[in-house]
N, C-alpha and C positions, 0 to 999 in steps of 0.2 A: 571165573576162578581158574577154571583151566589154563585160559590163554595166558592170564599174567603166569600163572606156574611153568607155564612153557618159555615163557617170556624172559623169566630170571634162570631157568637151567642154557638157553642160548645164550643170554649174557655170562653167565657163567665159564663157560665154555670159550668164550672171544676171551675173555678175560685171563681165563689159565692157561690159552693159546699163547698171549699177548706176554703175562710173566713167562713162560717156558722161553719164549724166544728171548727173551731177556735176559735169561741165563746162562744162554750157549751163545755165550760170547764168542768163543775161537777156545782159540788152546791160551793156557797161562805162559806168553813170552817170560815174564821175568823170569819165573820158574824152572823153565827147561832153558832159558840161556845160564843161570845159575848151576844149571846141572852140569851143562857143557861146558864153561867156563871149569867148572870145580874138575870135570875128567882131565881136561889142559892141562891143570894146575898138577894134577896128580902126575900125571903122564910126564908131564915137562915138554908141554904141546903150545904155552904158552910164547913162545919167543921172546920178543922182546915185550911184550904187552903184561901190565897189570891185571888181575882177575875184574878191577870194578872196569877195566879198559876193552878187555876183552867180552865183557857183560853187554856193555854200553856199545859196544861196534856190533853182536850178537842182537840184540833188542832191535838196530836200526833195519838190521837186514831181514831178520825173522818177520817184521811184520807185512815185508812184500814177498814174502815165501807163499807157497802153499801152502796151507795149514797141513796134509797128510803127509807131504813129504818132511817139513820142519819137526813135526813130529816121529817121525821113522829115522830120520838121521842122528836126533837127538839119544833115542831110544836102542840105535845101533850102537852108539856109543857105549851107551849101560852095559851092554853085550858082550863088548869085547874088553879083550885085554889089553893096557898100555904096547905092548908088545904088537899087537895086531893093529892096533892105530897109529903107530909112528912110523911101520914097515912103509918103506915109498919117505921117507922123513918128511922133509915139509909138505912136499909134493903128495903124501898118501890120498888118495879118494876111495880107501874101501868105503865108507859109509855112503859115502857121493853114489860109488857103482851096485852097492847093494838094492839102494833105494829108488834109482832113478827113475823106474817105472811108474812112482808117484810122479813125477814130473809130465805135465801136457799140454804148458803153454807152447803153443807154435812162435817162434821166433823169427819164420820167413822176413815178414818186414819189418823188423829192427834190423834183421842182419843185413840188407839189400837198402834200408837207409844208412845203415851205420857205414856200409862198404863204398855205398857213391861218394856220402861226404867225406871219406878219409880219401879218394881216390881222387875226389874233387880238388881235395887241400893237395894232392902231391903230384899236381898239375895234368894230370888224366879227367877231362870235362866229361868226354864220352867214352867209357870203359866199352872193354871189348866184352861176350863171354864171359872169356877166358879168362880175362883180369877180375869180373865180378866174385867168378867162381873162386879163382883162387885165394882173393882177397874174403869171402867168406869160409872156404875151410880154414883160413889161417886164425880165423876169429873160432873154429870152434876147436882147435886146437887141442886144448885144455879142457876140454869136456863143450858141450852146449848147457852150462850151468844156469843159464838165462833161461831156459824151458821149466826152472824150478819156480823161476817170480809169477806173480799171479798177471793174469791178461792186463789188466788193467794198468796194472805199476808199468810193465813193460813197454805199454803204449806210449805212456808217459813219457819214460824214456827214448823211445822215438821219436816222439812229436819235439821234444825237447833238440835233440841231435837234427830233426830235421829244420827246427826255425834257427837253428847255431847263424851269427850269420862272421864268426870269424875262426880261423885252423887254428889261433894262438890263445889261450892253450886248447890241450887238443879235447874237442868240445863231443867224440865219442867216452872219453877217459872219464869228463867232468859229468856230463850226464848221466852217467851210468852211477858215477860215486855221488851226486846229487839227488837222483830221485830213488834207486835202487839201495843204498847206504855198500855198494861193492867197491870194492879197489879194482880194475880191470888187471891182469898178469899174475893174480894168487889162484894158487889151486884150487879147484873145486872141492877140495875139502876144508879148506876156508868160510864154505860160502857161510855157515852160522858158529865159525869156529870153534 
């Protein structure tokens, strides 16, 4: 009698384990891109993009985010004032700089694949250094917003850029808008709009 009692409190137990994990799915994307989308909207942050357009480009990127940071950018938003989000215009990244600490994917080799193959395509086989180097500060340019997607997505993205086997088009731009859902050249306060 014991042992079956012990028996259905452990099964119990795997069981509430099993729904709990169930439930913590991640964060609600539609939810908080609807939130951010809806501050755009208010703000006039929207440019040219529709709210269900700006939702659906949000949703694509959010789910290779890290969940702490997508949620702390999102939640930066709530915070501030139209006025404090649009300072910097398109270009703003307070929410981007406030939060970045959430951010800890390592990006080394994306950026040292992404930089051979673009240096490859613009007939430098064997970069120097010097060419590596400068060819990855110019990628982080604009922030290193790539430390915000999750390891995984990211790899992706590299593995993708590294079996490219052609420059036309340019197969760093399309991978990245491919597996990441980013446009390479928008601000990092773009990255969940």
């Amino acid at each position: 009698m014991k042992t079956s009692i012990m028996l259905m409190l452990i099964s119990s137990l795997f069981l509430f384990a099993a729904c709990d994990d169930d439930s913590d799915s991640g964060p609600d994307y539609e939810d908080l891109c609807a939130t951010s989308c809806a501050i755009d909207d208010t703000c006039n942050l929207l440019d040219t993009l529709t709210v269900a357009e700006c939702e659906a480009a949000c949703q694509e990127q959010a789910v290779n985010q890290l969940d702490g940071f997508f949620e702390a950018f999102v939640a930066c938003k709530e915070d501030h004032t139209c006025q404090e989000l649009s300072e910097g215009g398109e270009n703003s990244t307070i929410c981007y700089d406030e939060n970045v600490e959430e951010c800890t994917t390592d990006t080394t080799d994306y950026l040292e694949t992404a930089c051979t193959v673009r240096l490859d395509c613009d007939g430098i086989s064997e970069p120097t250094t010097e060419e590596m180097e400068d060819c990855m500060d110019t990628m982080l340019a604009d922030g290193n917003v790539l430390r915000c997607f999750t390891p995984s997505t990211l790899a992706e993205a590299t593995a993708c850029i590294a079996d490219s086997d052609s420059c036309t088009p340019d197969p760093v731009k399309i991978c990245v808008e491919d597996v990441l859902g980013l446009t390479l050249g928008n601000s990092s306060s773009n990255t969940t709009n």
